[in-house]
C-alpha positions as CSV (number, residue, x, y, z in Angstrom):
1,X,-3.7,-38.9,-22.5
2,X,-2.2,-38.9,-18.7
3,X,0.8,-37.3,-20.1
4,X,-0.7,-34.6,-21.8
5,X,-2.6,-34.0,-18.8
6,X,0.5,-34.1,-16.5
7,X,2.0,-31.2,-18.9
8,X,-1.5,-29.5,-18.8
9,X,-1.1,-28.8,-14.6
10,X,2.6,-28.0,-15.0
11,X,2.0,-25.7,-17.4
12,X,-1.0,-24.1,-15.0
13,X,1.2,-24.2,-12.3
14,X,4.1,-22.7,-13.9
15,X,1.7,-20.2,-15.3
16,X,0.6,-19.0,-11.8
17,X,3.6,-19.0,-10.3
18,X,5.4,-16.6,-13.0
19,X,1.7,-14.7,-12.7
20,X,2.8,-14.2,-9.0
21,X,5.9,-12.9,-9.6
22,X,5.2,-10.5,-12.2
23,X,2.4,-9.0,-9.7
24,X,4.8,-9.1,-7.2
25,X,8.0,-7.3,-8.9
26,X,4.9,-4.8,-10.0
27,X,4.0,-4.3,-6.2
28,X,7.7,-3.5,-5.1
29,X,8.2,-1.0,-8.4
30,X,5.1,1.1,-7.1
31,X,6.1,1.1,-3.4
32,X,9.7,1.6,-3.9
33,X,8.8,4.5,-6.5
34,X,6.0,6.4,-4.5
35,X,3.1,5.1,-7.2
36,X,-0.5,4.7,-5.6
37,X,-1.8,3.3,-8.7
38,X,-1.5,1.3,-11.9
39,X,-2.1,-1.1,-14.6
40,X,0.4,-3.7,-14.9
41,X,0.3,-5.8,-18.3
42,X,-1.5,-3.7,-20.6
43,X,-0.9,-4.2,-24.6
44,X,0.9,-1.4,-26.3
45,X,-0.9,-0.5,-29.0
46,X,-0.3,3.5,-30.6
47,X,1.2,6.5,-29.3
48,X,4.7,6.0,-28.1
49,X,7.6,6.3,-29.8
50,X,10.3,3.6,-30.2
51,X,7.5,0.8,-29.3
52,X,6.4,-1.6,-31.2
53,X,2.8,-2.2,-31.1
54,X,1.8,-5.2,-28.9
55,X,4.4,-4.7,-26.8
56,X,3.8,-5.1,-22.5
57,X,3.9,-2.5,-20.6
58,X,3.2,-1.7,-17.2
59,X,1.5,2.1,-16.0
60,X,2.3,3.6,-12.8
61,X,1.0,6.8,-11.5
62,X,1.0,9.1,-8.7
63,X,0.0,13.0,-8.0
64,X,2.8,13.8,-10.1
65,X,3.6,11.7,-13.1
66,X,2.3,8.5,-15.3
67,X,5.2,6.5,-16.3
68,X,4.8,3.6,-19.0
69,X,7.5,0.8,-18.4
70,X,8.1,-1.9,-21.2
71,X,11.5,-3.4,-20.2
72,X,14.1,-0.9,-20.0
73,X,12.2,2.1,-21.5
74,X,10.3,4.3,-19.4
75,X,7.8,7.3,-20.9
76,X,6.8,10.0,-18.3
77,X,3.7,12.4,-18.9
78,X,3.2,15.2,-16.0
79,X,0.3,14.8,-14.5
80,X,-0.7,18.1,-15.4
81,X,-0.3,17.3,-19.0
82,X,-2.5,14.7,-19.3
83,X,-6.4,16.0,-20.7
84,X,-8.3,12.7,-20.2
85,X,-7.6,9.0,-18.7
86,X,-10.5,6.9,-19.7
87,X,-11.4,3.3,-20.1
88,X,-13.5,2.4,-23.0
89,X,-15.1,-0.9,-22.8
90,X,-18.5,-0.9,-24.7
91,X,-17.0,-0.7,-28.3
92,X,-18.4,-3.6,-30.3
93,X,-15.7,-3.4,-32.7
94,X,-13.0,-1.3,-34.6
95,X,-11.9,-1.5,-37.8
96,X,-8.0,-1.0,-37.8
97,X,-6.4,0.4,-40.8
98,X,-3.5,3.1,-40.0
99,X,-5.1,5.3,-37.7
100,X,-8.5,4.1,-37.3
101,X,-8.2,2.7,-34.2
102,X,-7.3,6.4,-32.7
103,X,-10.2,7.8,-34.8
104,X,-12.6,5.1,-33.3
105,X,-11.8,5.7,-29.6
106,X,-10.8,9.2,-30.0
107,X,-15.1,9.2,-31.6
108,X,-16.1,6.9,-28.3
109,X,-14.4,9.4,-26.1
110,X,-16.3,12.6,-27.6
111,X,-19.7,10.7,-28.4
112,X,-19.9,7.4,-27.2
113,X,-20.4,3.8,-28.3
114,X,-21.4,5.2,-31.6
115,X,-19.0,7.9,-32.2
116,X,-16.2,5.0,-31.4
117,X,-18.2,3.0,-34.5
118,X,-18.3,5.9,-36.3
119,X,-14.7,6.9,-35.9
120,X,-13.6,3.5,-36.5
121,X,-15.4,3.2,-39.8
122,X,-13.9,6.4,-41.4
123,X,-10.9,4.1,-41.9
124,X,-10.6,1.9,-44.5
125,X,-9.9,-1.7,-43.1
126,X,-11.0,-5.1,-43.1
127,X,-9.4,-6.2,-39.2
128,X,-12.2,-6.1,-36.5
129,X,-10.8,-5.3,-33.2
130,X,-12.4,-5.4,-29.8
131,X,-11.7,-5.4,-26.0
132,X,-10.7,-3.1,-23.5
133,X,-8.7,-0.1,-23.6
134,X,-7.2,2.3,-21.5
135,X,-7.0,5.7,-24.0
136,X,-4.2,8.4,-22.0
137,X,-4.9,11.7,-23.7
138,X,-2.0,14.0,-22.7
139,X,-0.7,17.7,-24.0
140,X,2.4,18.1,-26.0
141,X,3.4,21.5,-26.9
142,X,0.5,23.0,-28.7
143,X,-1.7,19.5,-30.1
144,X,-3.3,16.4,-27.7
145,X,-1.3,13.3,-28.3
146,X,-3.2,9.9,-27.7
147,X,-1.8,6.7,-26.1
148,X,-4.1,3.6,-26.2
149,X,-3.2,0.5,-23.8
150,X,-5.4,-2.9,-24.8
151,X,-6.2,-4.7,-21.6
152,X,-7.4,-8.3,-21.9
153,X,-6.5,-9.0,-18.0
154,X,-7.0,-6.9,-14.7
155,X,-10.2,-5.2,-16.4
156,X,-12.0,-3.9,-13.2
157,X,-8.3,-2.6,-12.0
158,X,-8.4,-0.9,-15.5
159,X,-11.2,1.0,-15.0
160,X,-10.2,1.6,-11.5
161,X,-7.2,3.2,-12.8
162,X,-8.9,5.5,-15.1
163,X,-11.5,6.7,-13.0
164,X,-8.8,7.5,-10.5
165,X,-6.8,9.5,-13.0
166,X,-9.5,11.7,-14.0
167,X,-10.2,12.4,-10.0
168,X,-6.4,13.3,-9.9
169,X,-6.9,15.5,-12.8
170,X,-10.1,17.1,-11.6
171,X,-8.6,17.6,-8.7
172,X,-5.2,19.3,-9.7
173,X,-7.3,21.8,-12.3
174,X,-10.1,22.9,-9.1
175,X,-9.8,25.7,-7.6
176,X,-11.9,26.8,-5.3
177,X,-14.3,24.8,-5.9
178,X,-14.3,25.9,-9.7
179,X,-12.4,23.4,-12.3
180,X,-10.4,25.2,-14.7
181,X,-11.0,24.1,-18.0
């Protein structure tokens, strides 16, 4: 019993101190690369090419860009490309089946809690998920392409994130005091 303890606390320990570390190699990437904001250790779950689903990732932003990081990949979206940043919280649950994950969010973002039941349940699926997510809706070419981020740590700084992304795309389509839409 006092051994399994003893592993217990290292294992804590251990825990925090790579925790540390991790915050503070993501503290010296947004300094060093003129980011102001972030989310570091979301979970990759559908939009990007070439990553797998589940994958880490770590979001940086500025007035600029949002760059995705998972290792040595990097995705960057304009800053004027993006549509919507939001954080979606209040979804019960999602039934996940191909895309009906995307179709549940995408339904939260257009009519709320609902809509994101809704959408979800146009899919065919028996998998219930729930949480957090970040949902980055950007412009490429001539449709809206969706990214969704799950976040199971760092939730206030999650919604902190989004709600400072939409001021920075409010404030780049104002003009005059009138927001283009």
């Amino acid at each position: 019993m006092e051994i399994l303890l003893a592993v217990a606390i290292v294992g804590l320990i251990l825990s925090l101190v790579l925790n540390s570390r991790s915050k503070k190699a993501f503290e010296k990437i947004m300094k060093e690369q003129g980011f102001d904001t972030g989310i570091r250790n979301a979970i990759y779950r559908y939009g990007l090419p070439d990553t797998s689903e589940k994958t880490l990732v770590n979001v940086f932003a500025n007035d600029e860009k949002l760059v995705i990081a998972q290792k040595d990949l990097k995705y960057e979206i304009e800053l004027s490309k993006l549509t919507a940043v939001e954080f979606v919280d209040k979804v019960e649950q999602l039934e996940k089946n191909k895309s009906a994950l995307v179709r549940g969010i995408a339904g939260g973002l257009v009519l709320g809690p609902l809509g994101a039941i809704a959408g979800a349940a146009s899919g065919i699926g028996k998998k219930k998920e729930k949480g957090a997510f970040v949902v980055i809706n950007y412009k490429s070419d001539t449709e809206i392409k969706v990214i969704i981020l799950q976040i199971t740590t760092g939730i206030l700084k999650a919604a902190k994130f989004a709600k400072e992304m939409r001021n920075k795309i409010i404030k780049l389509n104002t003009e005059n005091g009138t927001i283009k839409l």
